[in-house]
C-alpha positions as CSV (number, residue, x, y, z in Angstrom):
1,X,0.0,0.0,0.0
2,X,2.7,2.2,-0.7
3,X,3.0,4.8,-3.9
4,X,3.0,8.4,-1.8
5,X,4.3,11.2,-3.9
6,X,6.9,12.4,-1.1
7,X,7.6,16.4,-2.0
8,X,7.4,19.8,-0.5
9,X,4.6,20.7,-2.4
10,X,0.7,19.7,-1.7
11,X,-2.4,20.7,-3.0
12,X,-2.8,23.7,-1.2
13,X,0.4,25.6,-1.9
14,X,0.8,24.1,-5.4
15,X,-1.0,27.2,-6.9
16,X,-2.1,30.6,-5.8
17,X,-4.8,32.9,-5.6
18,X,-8.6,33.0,-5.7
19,X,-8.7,31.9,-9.4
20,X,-6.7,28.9,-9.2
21,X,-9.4,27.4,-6.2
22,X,-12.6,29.0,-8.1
23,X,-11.8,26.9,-11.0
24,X,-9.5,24.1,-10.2
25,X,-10.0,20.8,-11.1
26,X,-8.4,19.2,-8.3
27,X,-11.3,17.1,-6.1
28,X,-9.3,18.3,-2.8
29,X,-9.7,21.7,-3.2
30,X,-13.3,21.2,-4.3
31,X,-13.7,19.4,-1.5
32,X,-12.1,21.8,0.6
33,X,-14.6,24.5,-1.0
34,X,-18.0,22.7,-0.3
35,X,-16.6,22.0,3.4
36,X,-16.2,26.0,3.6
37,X,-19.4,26.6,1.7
38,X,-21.6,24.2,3.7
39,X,-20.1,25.6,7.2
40,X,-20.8,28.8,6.4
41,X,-24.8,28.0,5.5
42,X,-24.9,25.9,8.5
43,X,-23.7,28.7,10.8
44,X,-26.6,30.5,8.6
45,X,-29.4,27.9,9.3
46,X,-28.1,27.7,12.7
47,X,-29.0,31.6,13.0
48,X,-32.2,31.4,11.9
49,X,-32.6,27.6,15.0
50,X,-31.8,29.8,17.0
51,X,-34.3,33.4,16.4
52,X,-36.8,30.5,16.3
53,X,-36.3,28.9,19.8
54,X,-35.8,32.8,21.2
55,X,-39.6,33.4,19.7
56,X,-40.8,29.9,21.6
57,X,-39.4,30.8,25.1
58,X,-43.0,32.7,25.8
59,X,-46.4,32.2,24.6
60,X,-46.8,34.6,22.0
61,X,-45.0,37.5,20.9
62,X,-41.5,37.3,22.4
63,X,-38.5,39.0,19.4
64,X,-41.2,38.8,16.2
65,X,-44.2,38.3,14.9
66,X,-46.5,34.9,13.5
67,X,-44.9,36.5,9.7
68,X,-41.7,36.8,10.6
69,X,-41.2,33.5,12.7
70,X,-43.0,31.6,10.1
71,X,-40.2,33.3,8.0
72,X,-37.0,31.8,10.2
73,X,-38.3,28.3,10.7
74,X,-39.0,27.9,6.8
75,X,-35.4,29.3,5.6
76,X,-33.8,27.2,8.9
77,X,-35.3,23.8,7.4
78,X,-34.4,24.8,3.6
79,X,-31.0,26.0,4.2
80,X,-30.2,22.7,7.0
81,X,-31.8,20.6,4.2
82,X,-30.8,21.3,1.1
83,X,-27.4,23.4,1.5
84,X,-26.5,22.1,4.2
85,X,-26.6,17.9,5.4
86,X,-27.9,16.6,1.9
87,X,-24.1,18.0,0.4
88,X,-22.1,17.7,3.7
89,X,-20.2,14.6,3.9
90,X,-20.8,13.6,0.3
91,X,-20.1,16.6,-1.2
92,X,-17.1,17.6,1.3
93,X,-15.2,14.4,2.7
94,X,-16.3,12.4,-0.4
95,X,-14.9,14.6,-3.0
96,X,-11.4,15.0,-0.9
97,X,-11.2,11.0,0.0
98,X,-12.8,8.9,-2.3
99,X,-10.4,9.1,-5.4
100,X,-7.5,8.7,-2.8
101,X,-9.2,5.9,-1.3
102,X,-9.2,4.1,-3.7
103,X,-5.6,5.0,-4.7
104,X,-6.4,7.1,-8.1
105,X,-5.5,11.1,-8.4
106,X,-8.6,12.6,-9.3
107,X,-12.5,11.6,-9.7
108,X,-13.9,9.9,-13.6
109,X,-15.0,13.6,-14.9
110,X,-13.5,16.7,-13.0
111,X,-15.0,19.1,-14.8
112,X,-18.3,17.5,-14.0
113,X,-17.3,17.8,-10.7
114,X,-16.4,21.8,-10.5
115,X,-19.9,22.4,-12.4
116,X,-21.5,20.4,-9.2
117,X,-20.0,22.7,-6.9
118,X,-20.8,26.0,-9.3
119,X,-24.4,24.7,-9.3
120,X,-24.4,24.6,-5.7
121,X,-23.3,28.0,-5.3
122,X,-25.9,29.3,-7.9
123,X,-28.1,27.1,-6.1
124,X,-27.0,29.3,-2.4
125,X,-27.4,32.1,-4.1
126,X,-31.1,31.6,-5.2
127,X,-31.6,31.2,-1.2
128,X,-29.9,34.4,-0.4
129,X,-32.4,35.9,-3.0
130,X,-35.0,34.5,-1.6
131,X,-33.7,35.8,2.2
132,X,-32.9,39.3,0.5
133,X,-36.4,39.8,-1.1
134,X,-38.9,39.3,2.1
135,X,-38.1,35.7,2.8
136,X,-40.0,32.7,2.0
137,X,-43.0,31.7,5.0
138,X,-44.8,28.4,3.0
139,X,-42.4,25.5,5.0
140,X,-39.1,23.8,3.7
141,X,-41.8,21.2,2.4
142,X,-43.1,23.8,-0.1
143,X,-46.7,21.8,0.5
144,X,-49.5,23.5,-2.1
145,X,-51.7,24.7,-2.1
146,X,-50.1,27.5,0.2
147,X,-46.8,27.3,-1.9
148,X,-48.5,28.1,-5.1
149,X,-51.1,31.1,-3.7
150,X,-49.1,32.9,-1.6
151,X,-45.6,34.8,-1.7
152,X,-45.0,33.8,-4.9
153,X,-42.0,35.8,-6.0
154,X,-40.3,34.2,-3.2
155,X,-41.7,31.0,-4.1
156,X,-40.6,30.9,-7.1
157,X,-36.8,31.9,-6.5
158,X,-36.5,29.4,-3.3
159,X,-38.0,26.5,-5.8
160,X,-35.8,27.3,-8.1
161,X,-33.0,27.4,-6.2
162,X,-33.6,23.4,-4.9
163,X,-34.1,22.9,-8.9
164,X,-30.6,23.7,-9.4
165,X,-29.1,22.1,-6.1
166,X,-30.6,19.0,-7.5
167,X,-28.5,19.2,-10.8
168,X,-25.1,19.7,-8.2
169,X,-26.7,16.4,-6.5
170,X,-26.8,14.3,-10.0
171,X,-23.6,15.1,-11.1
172,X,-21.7,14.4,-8.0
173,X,-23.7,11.0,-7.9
174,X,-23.1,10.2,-11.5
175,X,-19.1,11.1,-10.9
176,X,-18.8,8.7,-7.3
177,X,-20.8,5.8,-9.7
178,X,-18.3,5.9,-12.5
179,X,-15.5,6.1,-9.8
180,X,-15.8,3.6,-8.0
181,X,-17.1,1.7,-10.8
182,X,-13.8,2.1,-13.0
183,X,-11.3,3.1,-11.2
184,X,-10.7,1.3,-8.1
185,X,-6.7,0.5,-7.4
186,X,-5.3,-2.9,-9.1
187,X,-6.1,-5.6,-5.6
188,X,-9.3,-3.7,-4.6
189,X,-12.0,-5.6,-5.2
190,X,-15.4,-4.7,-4.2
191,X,-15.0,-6.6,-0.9
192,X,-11.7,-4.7,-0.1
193,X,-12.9,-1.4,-0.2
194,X,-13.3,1.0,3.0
195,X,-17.2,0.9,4.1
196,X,-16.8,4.6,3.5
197,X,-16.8,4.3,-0.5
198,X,-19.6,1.5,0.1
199,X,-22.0,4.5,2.0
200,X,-20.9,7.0,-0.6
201,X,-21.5,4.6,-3.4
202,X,-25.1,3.7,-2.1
203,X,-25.8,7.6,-1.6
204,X,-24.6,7.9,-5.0
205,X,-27.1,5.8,-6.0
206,X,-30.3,7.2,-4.4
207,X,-29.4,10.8,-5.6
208,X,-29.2,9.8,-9.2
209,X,-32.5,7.6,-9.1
210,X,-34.7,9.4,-6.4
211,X,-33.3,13.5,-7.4
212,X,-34.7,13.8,-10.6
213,X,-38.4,13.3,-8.9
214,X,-38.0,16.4,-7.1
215,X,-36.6,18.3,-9.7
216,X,-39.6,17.6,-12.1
217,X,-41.7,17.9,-9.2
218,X,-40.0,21.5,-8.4
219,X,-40.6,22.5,-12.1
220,X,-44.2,21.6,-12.0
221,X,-44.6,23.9,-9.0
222,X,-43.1,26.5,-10.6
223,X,-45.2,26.4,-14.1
224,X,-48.2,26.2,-12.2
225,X,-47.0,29.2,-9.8
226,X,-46.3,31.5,-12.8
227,X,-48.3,30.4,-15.3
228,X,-51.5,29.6,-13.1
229,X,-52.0,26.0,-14.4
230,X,-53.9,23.7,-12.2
231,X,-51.1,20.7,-10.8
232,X,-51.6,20.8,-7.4
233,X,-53.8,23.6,-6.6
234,X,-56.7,22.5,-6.3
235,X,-58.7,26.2,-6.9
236,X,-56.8,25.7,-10.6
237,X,-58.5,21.7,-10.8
238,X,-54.9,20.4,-8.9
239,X,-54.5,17.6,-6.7
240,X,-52.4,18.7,-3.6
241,X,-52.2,15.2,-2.6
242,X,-50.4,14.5,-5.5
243,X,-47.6,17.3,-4.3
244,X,-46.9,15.3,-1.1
245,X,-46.5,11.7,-3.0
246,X,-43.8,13.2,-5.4
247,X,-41.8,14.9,-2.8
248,X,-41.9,12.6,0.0
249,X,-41.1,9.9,-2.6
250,X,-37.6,11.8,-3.2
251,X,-37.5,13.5,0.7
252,X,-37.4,10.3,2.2
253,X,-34.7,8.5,0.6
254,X,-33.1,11.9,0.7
255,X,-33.4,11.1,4.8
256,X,-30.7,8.2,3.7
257,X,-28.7,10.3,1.5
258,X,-28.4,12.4,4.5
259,X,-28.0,9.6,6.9
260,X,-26.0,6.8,4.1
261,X,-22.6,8.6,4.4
262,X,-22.7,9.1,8.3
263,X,-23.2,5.2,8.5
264,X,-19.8,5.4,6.5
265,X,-17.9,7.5,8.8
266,X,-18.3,5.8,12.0
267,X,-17.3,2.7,10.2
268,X,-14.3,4.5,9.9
269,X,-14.0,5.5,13.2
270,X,-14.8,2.6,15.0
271,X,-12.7,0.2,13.0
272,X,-9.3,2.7,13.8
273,X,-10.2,4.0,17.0
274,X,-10.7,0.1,18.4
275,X,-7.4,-1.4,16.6
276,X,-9.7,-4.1,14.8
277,X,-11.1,-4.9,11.5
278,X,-14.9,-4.4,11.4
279,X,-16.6,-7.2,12.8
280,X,-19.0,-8.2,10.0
281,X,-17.5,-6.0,6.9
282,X,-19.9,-7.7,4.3
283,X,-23.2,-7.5,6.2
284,X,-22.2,-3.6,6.8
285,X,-21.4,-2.9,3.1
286,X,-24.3,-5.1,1.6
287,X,-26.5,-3.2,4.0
288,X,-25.7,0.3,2.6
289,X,-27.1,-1.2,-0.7
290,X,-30.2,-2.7,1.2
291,X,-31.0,1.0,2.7
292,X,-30.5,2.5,-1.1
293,X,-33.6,0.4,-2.4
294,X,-36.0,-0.2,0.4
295,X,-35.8,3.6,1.2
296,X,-37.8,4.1,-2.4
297,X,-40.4,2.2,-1.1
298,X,-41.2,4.0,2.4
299,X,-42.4,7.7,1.6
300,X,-46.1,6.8,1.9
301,X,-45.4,6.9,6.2
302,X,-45.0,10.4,5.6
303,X,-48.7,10.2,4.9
304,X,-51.0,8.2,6.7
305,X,-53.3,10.8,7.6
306,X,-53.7,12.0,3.9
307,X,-56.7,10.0,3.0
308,X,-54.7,7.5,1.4
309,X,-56.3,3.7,1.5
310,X,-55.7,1.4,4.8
311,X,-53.9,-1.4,2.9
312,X,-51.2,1.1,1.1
313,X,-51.1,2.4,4.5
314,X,-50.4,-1.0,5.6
315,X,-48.1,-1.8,3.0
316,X,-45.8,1.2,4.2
317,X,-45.7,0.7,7.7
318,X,-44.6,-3.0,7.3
319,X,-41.7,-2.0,5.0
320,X,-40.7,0.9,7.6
321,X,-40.2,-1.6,9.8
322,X,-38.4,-3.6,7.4
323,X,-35.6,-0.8,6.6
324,X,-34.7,-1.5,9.9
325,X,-33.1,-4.5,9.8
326,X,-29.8,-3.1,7.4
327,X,-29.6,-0.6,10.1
328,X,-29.8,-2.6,12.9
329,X,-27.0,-4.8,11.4
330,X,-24.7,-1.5,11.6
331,X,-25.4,-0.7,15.1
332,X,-24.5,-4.2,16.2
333,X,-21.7,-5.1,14.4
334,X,-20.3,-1.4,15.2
335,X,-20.9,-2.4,19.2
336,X,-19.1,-5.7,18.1
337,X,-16.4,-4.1,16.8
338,X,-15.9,-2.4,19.9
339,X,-15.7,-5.4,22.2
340,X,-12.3,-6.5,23.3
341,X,-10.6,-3.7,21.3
342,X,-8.0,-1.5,22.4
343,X,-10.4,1.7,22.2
344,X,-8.8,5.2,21.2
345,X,-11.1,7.9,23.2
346,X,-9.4,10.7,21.1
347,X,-12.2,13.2,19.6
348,X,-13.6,11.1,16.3
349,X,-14.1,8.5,18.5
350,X,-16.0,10.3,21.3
351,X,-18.3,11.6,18.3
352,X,-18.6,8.3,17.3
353,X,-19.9,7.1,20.5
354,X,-22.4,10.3,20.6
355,X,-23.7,9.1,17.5
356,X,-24.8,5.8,18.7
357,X,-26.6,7.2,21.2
358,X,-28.3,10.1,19.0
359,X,-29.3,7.5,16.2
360,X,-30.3,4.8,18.9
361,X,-32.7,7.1,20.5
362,X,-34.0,8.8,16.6
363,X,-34.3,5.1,14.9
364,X,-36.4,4.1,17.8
365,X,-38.5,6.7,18.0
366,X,-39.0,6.1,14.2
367,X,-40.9,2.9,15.1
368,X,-43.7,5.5,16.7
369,X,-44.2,7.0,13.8
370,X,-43.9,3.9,11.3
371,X,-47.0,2.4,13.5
372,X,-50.5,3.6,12.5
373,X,-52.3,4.2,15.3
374,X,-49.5,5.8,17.2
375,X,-48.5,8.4,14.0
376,X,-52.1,9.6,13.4
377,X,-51.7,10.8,17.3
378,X,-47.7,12.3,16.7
379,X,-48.5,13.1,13.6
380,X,-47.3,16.6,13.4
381,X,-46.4,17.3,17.1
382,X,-43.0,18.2,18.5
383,X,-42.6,14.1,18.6
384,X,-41.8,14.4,15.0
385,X,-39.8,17.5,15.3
386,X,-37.8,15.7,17.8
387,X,-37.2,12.5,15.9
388,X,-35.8,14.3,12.8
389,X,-33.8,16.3,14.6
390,X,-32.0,12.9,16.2
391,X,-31.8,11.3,12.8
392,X,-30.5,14.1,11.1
393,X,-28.7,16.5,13.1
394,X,-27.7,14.5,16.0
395,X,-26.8,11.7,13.5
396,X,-25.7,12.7,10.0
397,X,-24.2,16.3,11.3
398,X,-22.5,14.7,14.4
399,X,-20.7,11.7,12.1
400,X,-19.8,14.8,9.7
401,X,-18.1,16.5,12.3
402,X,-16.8,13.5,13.5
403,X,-15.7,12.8,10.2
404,X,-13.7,16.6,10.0
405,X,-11.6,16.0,13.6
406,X,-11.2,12.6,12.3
407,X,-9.7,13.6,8.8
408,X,-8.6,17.1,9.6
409,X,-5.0,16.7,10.1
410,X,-4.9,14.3,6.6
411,X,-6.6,17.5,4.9
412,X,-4.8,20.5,6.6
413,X,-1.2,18.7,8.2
414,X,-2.1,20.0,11.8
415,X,-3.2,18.7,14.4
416,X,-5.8,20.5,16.9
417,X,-5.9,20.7,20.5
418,X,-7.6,17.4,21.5
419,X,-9.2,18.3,24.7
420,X,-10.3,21.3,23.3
421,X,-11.9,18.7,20.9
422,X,-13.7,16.4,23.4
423,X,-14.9,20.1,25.4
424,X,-16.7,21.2,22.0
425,X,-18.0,17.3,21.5
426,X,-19.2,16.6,25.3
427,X,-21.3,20.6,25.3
428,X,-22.9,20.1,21.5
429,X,-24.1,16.4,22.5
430,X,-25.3,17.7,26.1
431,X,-26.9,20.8,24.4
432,X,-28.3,18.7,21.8
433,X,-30.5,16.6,24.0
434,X,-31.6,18.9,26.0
435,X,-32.8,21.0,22.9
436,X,-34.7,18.1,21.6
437,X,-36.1,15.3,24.1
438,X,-38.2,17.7,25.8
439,X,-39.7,18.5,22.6
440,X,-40.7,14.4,22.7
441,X,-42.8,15.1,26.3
442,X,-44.2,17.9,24.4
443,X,-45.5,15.9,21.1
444,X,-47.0,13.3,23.3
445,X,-49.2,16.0,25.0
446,X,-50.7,17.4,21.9
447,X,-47.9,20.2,21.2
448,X,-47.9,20.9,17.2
449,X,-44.9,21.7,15.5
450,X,-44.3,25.3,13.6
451,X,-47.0,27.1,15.6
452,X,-45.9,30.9,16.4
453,X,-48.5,30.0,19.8
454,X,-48.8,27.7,22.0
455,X,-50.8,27.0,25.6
456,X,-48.9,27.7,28.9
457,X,-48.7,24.0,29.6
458,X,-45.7,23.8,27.1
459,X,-44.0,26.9,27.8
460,X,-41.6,24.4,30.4
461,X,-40.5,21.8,27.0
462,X,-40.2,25.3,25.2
463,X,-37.5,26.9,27.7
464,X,-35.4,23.7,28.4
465,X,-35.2,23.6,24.5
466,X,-34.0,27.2,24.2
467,X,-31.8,26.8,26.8
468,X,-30.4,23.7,25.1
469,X,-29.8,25.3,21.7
470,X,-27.9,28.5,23.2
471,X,-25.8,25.4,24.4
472,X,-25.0,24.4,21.5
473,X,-24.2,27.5,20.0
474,X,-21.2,27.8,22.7
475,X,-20.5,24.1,21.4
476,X,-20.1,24.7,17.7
477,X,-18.0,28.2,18.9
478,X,-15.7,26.0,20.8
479,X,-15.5,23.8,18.1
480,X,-15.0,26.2,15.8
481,X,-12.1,27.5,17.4
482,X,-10.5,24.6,18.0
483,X,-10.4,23.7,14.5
484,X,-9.5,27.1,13.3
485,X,-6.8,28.0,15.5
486,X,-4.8,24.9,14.7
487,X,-4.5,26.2,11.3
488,X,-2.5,28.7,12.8
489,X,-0.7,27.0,16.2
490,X,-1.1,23.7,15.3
491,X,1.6,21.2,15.4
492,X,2.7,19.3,12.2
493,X,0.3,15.9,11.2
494,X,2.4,13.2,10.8
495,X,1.4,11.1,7.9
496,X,-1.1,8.6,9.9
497,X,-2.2,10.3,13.6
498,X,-4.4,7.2,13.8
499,X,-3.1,4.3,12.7
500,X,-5.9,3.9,9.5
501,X,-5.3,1.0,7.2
502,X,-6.7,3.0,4.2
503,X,-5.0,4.2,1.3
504,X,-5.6,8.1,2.3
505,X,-3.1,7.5,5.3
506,X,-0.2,6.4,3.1
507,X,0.1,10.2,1.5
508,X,2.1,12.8,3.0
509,X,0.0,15.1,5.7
510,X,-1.6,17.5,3.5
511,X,-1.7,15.5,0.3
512,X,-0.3,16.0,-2.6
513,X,-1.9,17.2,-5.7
514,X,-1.7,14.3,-7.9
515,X,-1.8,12.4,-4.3
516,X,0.2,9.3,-5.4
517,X,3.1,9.0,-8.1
518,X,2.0,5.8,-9.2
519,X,-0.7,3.4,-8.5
520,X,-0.3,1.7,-5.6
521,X,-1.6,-1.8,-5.3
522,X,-4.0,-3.0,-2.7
523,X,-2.8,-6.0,-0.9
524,X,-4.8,-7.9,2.1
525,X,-7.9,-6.9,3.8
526,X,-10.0,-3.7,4.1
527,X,-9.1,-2.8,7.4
528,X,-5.6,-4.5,8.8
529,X,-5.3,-1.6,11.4
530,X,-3.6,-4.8,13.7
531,X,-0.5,-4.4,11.4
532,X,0.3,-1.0,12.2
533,X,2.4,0.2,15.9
534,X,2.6,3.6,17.3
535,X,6.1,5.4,17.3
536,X,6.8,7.2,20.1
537,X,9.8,9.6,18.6
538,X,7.4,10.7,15.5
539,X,3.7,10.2,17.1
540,X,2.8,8.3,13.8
541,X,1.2,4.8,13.3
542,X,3.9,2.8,11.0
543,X,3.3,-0.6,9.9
544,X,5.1,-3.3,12.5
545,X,8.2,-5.1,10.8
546,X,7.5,-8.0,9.1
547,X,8.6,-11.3,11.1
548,X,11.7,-13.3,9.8
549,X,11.6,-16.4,8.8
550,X,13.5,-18.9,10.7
551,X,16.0,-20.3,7.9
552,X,15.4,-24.9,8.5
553,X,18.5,-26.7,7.3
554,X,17.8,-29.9,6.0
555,X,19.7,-32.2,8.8
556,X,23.6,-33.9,7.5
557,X,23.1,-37.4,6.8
558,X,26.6,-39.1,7.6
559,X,27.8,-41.2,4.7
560,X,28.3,-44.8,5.6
C-alpha cells in the first residue's frame, strides 16, 4: 500500500490565488470548497434555529411576529436541508477522499465535478435571493396549495434554487458511480474497499435515481405558480395530494442520503479507534445497498393521515419496519467491533460514541411513527420535530463533524488541541438533548410543530429547548475554534495520527496534488489496522516489521 508522492509541495500551496481554487479541477480543493461553503450556510441555518427557539421561550410575541417567525423556521429547514446535510459529507469528505481511497489522483470527470460545486453556489445564491427579497413563510416542504397562492416571487426563487441544487446532486452522484465503478486501485475488489466508498456509493445511488423526482416535481410547481396551471392547486383543478407523494417519494430517501454517508464514517472510526477490522464487513457494506432500495419504497409513512387507503397504509408501515433491519446490522456489528478492542477515546471517536446514542434514540423513535395508530396521534407534534432532529442533526451532522476532527490533520497537516476537541463534543451532545427530548414530552401531550402560539402548559418543554440550543451554540464556537486555531498554532500531522489502514493515510500530511506517483496496489484486507504500531519519537502509526523467517537446514546425513 505504498505509492505516496513524497515532496514539498501539496495541494494547497501548489497554486495561488482566488482563481486557481474557483476553477480548479483538483477534487481536494473542491472538497475543501464545499466544506467551507456548507459551514458557512450551516452557521446560517443555525441563526435562523436559534431566532426560532428565542420566539418559543413565551407564549406569543417574544422577538417577532407569527410572519416573521414563520419566516426563520421555513429558511432554517431549507437552508439545513438542502445546502446544508444533503451536500455535507458527500459533497465535502467524499470529493477529498474517495479518489485517494481508492488509490487514483482525481474523480472519472472533473470538470463534471467543479460544475456540481458552481451549481451549488448558484443554487445558495437563489436562497440568499429568496432571504434578500422578504423571505419565504410556505415551509421547507413547499406543500401547495399554500406554496402556489401565496408569496410567490419568493416562491418561485426558493423552488428554483432546490431545482438547481438538484443538478449539483446528480452530477456528483453520476461522478462517485463511475468512480468507483472504473477506477478502483489494481487488488481492490469490491469486498476490499473501505465501508466509507460502500455508504458513498449507495448515496450515490439514491441521488441519481430518487433526485430527478424532485426536480420535475419543483418544475411543476413552478409552471403552475407563474403560469397559473392547475397541478396541485386545487382552486386551478390540482390535486395537492399529488404534491406530497412526489416529494416525499424523493425527501425520504433523501433522509438516507443524509443519513448513508454518516453510516460510513463511523465505520471508519470505530474500526481505527478500536485497533480491529470491522466485525462483519460484508453485512455492513451489503447493507448500505439494502438502505439505497428499500428507502424508495417507504415515503407513503409520511402520509398516513392523507386519506390515502388502509392497505397502502399497511403496506408502508410493514416496509418501515423492514428498513430497519440493514440498520440494525450497523449498530451491532459497530458495538461488536468495539468489544475486546484497544479503544482510542481521542475526539472522532468520542463523536462516534455520541452518535450511537443520537441515532439509537432517533431510529427508535421512528418505530412511533412507522405504526398507524401511534402516527395519526404524533403526527405533526413536536414528537416528529424531535425524531428528525435525532436522525438528522444528531446523526448525520455529528458523524460529519466526526468525520472533519477525524480527517482534519490528513486535509490540513495539523493537528488541533484534542481536549479542546472532546470540550466542544461533550457541550454540543449535552446541548443537543436537551434541545430536543423535551420536545418528545411535548409531542406526546398534543404540542404541534411550527406554531408561532402555544398553551402555557408547554412553555416548560419550550424553555429547556431554548436553553439547550444557546448550548450548542457555545458548542459549535468551541469547536470552531479549536479547529481554526490549529490552522494557525497547530503542530505538524504526521502522515497517519491514527493508525488507519486506508489508502488516504499512506500520503504525505496534506496530500499532494496528484496524491500518489504511481498506483499503488491493494494488498490484504479492508481494514488490517492490527499491522500497524505507534512510534513514540514521531507520534505516527507505521506498519510493525515483518517477522523473519527462521531459515530450517535440512539435517547432514553421515555417509556410511
Amino acid at each position: 500500500m505504498s505509492g505516496h508522492a513524497d515532496s514539498g509541495k501539496n495541494y494547497l500551496n501548489e497554486s495561488h490565488g482566488i482563481m486557481s481554487w474557483l476553477f480548479t479541477l483538483d477534487h481536494k480543493r473542491i472538497g475543501i470548497m464545499y466544506l467551507i461553503g456548507v459551514t458557512t450556510m450551516f452557521f446560517m441555518g443555525g441563526i435562523f434555529a436559534l431566532l426560532v427557539r428565542t420566539e418559543l421561550f413565551t407564549p406569543g410575541p417574544t422577538i417577532m411576529m407569527h410572519d416573521t417567525y414563520n419566516q426563520m423556521f421555513t429558511l432554517h429547514g431549507a437552508v439545513m436541508v438542502f445546502l446544508v446535510i444533503i451536500p455535507s459529507i458527500p459533497a465535502s469528505l467524499g470529493n477529498f477522499f474517495l479518489p485517494i481511497m481508492l488509490g487514483q489522483k482525481d474523480v472519472a470527470f472533473p470538470k463534471l465535478n467543479l460544475a456540481s460545486f458552481h451549481l451549488w453556489v448558484v443554487g445558495a445564491i437563489f436562497f440568499l435571493i429568496t432571504l434578500a427579497t422578504g423571505g419565504l413563510e410556505t415551509g421547507w416542504t413547499f406543500y401547495t396549495p399554500y406554496s402556489s397562492t401565496t408569496t410567490q416571487s419568493n416562491v418561485t426563487s426558493a423552488v428554483m434554487g432546490a431545482f438547481i441544487l438538484g443538478f449539483s446532486s446528480i452530477f456528483t452522484g453520476l461522478n462517485f458511480i463511475v468512480t468507483v465503478h472504473k477506477m478502483r486501485a489494481p487488488g481492490m475488489t469490491w469486498f476490499k474497499m473501505p465501508l466509507f466508498l460502500w455508504a458513498i456509493y449507495g448515496t450515490a445511488i439514491i441521488q441519481v435515481l430518487a433526485t430527478p423526482v424532485l426536480g420535475i416535481t419543483l418544475l411543476m410547481l413552478i409552471v403552475e405558480t407563474t403560469m397559473k396551471i392547475g397541478i396541485f392547486d386545487p382552486k386551478l383543478g390540482g390535486d395537492p395530494v399529488m404534491f406530497q407523494h412526489f416529494f416525499w417519494f424523493y425527501s425520504h430517501p433523501a433522509v438516507y442520503i443524509m443519513i448513508l454517508p454518516a453510516f460510513g464514517v463511523i465505520s471508519e472510526l470505530f474500526t481505527t479507534f478500536s485497533r480491529k477490522e470491522v466485525f462483519g464487513y460484508k453485512f455492513i457494506a451489503v447493507s448500505s445497498l439494502a438502505i439505497a432500495f428499500l428507502g424508495f419504497l417507504v415515503w407513503g409513512h409520511h402520509m398516513f393521515t392523507s386519506g390515502q387507503s388502509k392497505l397502502a397504509s399497511t403496506i408502508f408501515s410493514a416496509i418501515t419496519f423492514t428498513i430497519a433491519a440493514p440498520t440494525a446490522i450497523k449498530i451491532f456489528n459497530w458495538l461488536t467491533t468495539m468489544y475486546k478492542g484497544d479503544i482510542r477515546l481521542n475526539t472522532p471517536m468520542w463523536y462516534a460514541l455520541g452518535f450511537l446514542e443520537l441515532f439509537g434514540i432517533g431510529g427508535l423513535t421512528g418505530l412511533f411513527l412507522s405504526t398507524m395508530a401511534t402516527d395519526v396521534h404524533l403526527h405533526d407534534t413536536y414528537f416528529v420535530v424531535a425524531h428528525f432532529h435525532f436522525v438528522m442533526v444528531g446523526s448525520a451532522l455529528f458523524a460529519f463533524v466526526g468525520g472533519i476532527f477525524y480527517w482534519w490533520p490528513k486535509m490540513f497537516g495539523v493537528m488541533y488541541n484534542d481536549t479542546l476537541g472532546k470540550v466542544g463534543c461533550f457541550l454540543a451532545i449535552s446541548g443537543f438533548n436537551i434541545t430536543f427530548f423535551p420536545q418528545f414530552i411535548a409531542g406526546t401531550q398534543g404540542m404541534p410543530r411550527r406554531y408561532f402560539n402555544y398553551l402555557p402548559e408547554f412553555q416548560i418543554y419550550h424553555q429547556i429547548s431554548t436553553v439547550g440550543a444557546y448550548m450548542m451554540l457555545i458548542a459549535f464556537l468551541t469547536i470552531g475554534y479549536c479547529l481554526v486555531s490549529s490552522l494557525f498554532s497547530g503542530k505538524k500531522a504526521p502522515m497517519n495520527p491514527w493508525g488507519g489502514a486506508t489508502f488516504e493515510w499512506q500520503t504525505p500530511s496534506p496530500p499532494p496534488m496528484h496524491n500518489f506517483n504511481y498506483t499503488p496496489v491493494h494488498v490484504g484486507g479492508p481494514y488490517d489496522v492490527h499491522l500497524y504500531e505507534y512510534d513514540e519519537a514521531t507520534g505516527d502509526w507505521v506498519k510493525k516489521p515483518e517477522p523473519k523467517k527462521e531459515e530450517t537446514k535440512e539435517p547432514v546425513v553421515a555417509a556410511k
